[in-house]
BAPALUM-757012 format. One line per field, with one value per residue (C-alpha): x, y, z; residue number from 1. Coordinates in steps of 0.1 Angstrom, whole numbers, plus 5000, padded with zeros to 4 digits. Layout:
// BAPALUM-757012
c1 (X|...) .
c2 (Y|...) .
c3 (Z|...) .
num (NUM|...) .
***
This chain:
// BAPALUM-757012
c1 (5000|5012|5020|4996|5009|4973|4969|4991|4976|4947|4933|4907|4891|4881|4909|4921|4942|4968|4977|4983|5000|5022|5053|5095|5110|5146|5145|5143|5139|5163|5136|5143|5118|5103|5107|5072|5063|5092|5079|5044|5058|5077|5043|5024|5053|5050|5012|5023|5006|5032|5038|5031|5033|5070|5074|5112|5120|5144|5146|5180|5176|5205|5193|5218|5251|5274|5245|5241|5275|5278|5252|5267|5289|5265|5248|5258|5267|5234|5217|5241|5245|5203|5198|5226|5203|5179|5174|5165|5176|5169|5181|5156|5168|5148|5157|5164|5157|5118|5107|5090|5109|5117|5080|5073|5102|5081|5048|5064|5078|5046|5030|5056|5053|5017|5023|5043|5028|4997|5021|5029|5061|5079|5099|5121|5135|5170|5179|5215|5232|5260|5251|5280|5293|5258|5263|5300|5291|5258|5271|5241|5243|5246|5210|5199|5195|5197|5176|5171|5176|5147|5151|5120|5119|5096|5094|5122|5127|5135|5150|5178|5190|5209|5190|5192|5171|5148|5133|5125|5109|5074|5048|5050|5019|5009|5007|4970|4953|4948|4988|4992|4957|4956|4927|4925|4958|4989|4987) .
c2 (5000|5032|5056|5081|5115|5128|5102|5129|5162|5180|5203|5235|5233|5208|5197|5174|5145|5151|5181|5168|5136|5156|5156|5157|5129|5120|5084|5067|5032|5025|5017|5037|5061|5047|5079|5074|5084|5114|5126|5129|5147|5175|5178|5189|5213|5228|5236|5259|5294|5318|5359|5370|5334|5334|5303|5307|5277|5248|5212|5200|5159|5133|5097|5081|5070|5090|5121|5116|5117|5146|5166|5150|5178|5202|5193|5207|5176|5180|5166|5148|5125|5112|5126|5104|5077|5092|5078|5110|5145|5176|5210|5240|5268|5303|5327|5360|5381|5374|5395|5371|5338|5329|5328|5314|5286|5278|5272|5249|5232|5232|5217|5191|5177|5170|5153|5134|5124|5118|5093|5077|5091|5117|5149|5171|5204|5213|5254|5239|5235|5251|5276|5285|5246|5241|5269|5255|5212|5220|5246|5271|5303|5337|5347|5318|5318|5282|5283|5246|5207|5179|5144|5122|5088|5062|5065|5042|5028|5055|5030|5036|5071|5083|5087|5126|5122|5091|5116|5143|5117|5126|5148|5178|5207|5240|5272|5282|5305|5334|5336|5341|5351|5387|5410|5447|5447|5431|5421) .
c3 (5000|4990|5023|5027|5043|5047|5076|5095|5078|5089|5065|5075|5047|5019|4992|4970|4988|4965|4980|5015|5007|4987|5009|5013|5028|5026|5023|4987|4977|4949|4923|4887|4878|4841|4816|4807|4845|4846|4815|4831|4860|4831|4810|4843|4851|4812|4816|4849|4846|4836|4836|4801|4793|4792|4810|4818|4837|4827|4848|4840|4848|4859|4863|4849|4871|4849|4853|4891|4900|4881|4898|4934|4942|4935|4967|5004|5024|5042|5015|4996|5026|5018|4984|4968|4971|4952|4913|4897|4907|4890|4887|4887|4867|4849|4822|4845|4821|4825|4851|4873|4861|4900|4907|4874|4881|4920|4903|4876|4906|4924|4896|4889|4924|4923|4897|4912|4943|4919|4903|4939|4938|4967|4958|4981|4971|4980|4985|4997|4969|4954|4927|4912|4908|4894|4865|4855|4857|4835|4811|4826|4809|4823|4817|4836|4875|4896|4919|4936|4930|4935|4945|4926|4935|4955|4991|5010|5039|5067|5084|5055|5069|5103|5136|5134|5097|5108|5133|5109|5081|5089|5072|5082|5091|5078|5092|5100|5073|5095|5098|5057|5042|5054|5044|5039|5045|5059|5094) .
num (1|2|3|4|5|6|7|8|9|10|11|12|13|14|15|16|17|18|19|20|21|22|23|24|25|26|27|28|29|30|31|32|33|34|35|36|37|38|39|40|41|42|43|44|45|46|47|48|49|50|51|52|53|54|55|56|57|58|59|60|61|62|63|64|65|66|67|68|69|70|71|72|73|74|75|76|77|78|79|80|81|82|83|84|85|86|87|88|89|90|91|92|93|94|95|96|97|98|99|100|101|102|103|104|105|106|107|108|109|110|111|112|113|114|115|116|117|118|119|120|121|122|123|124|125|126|127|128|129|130|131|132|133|134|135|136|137|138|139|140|141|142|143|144|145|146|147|148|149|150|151|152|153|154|155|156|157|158|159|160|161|162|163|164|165|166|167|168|169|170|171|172|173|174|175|176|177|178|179|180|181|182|183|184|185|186|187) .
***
């Protein structure tokens, strides 16, 4: 049976399952990701709303062992120590001279990870990488900003990672609406 983070979300208001058993964890079983199922996961990220319908993001994938050891130092140890064990990782980059391409970039990303906890699959997004290796190992140009790296896979075992990481593999809660819908004003 497929793990089921909603069993530890609470929503206030009526939604989609999808959107709670979305989730990050750290642990991934070393089952390959078919292309037909990663292509699924880039088509939902292409239809993402866009500013002026620029859409300026870019997913740069490694799933291959040549690919993943490439992308490898591109990741703080932090998450290099779990997200090595990851079969696909992907690179999240945006044409910067499209005036909301970071926003644009987060929703392609949003959409994308729907789709893939539609697909039974878990993401985590990474902030800690390095940037600047990032732009040199993948040949990014100057016009284009890196913004974060994704780990898709299936869920593993969390029995897999360090005590410190075991703790933390649990879905995590939301802030309550009144604490970021504000109305009238900011409060």
């Amino acid at each position: 049976m497929t793990f089921q983070a909603k069993e530890f979300r609470t929503a206030e208001h009526d939604i989609a399952d999808v959107f709670l058993n979305r989730w990050s964890p750290r642990a991934y079983a070393d089952t390959p990701v078919a292309e037909e199922v990663l292509n699924r996961l880039f088509e939902a990220a292409r239809w993402a709303p866009s500013s002026g319908n620029n859409q300026p993001w870019r997913f740069i994938v490694a799933k291959t062992e040549e690919d993943l050891a490439k992308f490898h130092p591109v990741l703080m140890e932090g998450n290099l120590v779990w997200a090595k064990n990851a079969p696909v990782l992907v690179l999240v980059v945006s044409d910067n001279t499209k005036g909301s391409h970071e926003f644009d970039a987060g929703t392609a990303w949003g959409f994308l990870s729907l789709q893939a906890a539609n697909e039974g699959l878990v993401t985590h997004p990474m902030s800690g990488i390095y940037k600047d290796v990032a732009k040199e190992a993948f040949n990014i140009p100057e016009t284009f900003d890196v913004h974060l790296a994704i780990a898709i896979g299936y869920k593993g075992d969390k029995e897999m990672l360090s005590p410190e990481l075991q703790q933390r593999e649990t879905p995590s809660g939301r802030r309550p609406l009144e604490e970021i819908v504000f109305e009238g004003s900011f409060k």
